[in-house]
C-alpha positions as a Markdown table, in Angstrom:
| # | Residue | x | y | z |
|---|---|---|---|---|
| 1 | Unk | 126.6 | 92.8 | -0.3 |
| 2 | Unk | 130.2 | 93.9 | -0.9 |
| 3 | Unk | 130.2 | 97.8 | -2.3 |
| 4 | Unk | 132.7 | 98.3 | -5.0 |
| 5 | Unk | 134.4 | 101.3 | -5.0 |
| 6 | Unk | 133.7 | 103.7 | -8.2 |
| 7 | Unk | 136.1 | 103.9 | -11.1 |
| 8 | Unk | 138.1 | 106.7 | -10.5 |
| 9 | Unk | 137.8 | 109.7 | -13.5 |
| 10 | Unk | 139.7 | 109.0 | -16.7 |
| 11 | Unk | 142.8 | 111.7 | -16.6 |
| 12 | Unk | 142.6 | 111.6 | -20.6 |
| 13 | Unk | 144.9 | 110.1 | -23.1 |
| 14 | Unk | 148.4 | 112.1 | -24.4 |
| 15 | Unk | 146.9 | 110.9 | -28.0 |
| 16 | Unk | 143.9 | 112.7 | -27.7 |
| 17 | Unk | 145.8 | 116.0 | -27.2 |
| 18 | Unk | 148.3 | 115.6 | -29.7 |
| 19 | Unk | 144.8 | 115.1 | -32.1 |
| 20 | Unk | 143.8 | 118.5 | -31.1 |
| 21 | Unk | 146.7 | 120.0 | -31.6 |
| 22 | Unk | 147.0 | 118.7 | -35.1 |
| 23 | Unk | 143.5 | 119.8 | -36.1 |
| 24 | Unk | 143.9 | 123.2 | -34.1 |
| 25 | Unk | 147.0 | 123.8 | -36.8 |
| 26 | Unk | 145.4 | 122.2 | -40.1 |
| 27 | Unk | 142.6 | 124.0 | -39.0 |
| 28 | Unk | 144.5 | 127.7 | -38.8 |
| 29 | Unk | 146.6 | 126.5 | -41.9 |
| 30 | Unk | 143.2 | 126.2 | -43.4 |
| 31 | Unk | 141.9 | 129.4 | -42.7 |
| 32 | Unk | 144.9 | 131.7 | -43.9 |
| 33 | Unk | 144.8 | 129.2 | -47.3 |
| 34 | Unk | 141.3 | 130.6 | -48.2 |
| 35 | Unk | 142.2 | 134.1 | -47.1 |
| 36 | Unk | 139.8 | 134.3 | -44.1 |
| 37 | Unk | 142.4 | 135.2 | -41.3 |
| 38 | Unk | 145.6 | 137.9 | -42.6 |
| 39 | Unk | 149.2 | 136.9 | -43.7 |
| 40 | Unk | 149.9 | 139.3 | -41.1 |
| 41 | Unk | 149.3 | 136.3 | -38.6 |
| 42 | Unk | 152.3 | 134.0 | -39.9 |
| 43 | Unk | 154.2 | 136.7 | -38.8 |
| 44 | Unk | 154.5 | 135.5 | -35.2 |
| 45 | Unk | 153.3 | 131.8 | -35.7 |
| 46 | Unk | 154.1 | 130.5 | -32.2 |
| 47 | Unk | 152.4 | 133.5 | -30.8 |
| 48 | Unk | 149.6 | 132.7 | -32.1 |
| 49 | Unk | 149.4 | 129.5 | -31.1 |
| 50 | Unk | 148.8 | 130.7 | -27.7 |
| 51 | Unk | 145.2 | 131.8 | -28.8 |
| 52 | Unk | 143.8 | 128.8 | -28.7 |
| 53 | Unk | 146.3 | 126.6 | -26.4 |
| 54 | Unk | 145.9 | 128.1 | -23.4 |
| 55 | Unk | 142.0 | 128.2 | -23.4 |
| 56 | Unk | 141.8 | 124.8 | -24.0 |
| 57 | Unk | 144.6 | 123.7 | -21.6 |
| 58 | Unk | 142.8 | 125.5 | -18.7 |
| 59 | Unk | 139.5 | 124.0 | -20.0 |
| 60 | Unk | 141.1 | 120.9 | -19.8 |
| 61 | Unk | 142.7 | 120.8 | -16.8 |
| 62 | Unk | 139.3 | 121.8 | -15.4 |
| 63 | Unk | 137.7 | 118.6 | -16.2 |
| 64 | Unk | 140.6 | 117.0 | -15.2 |
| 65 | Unk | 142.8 | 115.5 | -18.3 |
| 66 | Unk | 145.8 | 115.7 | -17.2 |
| 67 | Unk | 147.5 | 113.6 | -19.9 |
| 68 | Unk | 145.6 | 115.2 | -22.1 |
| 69 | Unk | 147.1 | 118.1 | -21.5 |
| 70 | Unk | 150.1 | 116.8 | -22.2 |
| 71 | Unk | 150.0 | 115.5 | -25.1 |
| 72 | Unk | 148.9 | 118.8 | -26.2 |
| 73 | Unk | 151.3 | 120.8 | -25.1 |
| 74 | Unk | 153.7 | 118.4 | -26.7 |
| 75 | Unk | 152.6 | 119.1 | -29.5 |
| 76 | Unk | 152.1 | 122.3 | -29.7 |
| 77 | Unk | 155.7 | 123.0 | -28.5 |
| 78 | Unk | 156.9 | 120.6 | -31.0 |
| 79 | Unk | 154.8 | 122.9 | -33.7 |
| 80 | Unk | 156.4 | 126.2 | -32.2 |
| 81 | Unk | 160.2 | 125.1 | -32.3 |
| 82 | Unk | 159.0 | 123.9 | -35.8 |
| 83 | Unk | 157.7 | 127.4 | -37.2 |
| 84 | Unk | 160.7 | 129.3 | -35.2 |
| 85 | Unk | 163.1 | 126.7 | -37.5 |
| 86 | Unk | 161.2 | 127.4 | -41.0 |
| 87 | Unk | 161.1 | 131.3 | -39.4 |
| 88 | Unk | 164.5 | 131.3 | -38.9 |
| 89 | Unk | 165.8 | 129.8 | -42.2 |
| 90 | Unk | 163.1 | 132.3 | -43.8 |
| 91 | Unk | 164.9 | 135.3 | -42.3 |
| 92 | Unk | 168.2 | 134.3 | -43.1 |
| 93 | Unk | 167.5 | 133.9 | -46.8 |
| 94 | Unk | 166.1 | 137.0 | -47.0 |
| 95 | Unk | 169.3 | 138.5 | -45.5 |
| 96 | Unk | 171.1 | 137.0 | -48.0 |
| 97 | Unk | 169.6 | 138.0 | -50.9 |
């Protein structure tokens, strides 16, 4: 009999980060909407982010989904260059008014 070599481990899917990234955020949008985490966390958005990013980026990379960690860290750049915009624009209407 000819032995067949195993399938080697799925690395993940980019789209499969970029989902939990998107629920991560709808999910802490959520949670300051109903009061249950302080206005005093949208002070330092991308910051925050962190929290939960890195925990799951190591957890991932320990089971070994590499392209899912990439999509999520895609996307969770893409949301802090986002909130440091809206931040930005925030600040400097304050200033002007």
């Amino acid at each position: 009999m000819i032995e067949q070599d195993p399938a080697p481990p799925s690395e993940g899917h980019w789209a499969i980060g970029l989902g939990l990234a998107v629920a991560a955020n709808l999910l802490n949008s959520g949670l300051i909407a109903v009061g249950a985490i302080s206005d005093d966390y949208l002070l330092f958005p991308g910051v925050a982010q962190l929290v939960w990013v890195l925990p799951l980026t190591f957890f991932l990379l320990r089971k070994g989904h590499k392209r899912t960690v990439w999509g999520l860290l895609i996307a969770a750049g893409i949301v802090f260059l986002l909130n440091g915009a809206c931040f930005g624009v925030f600040l400097v209407g304050l200033a002007g008014a």
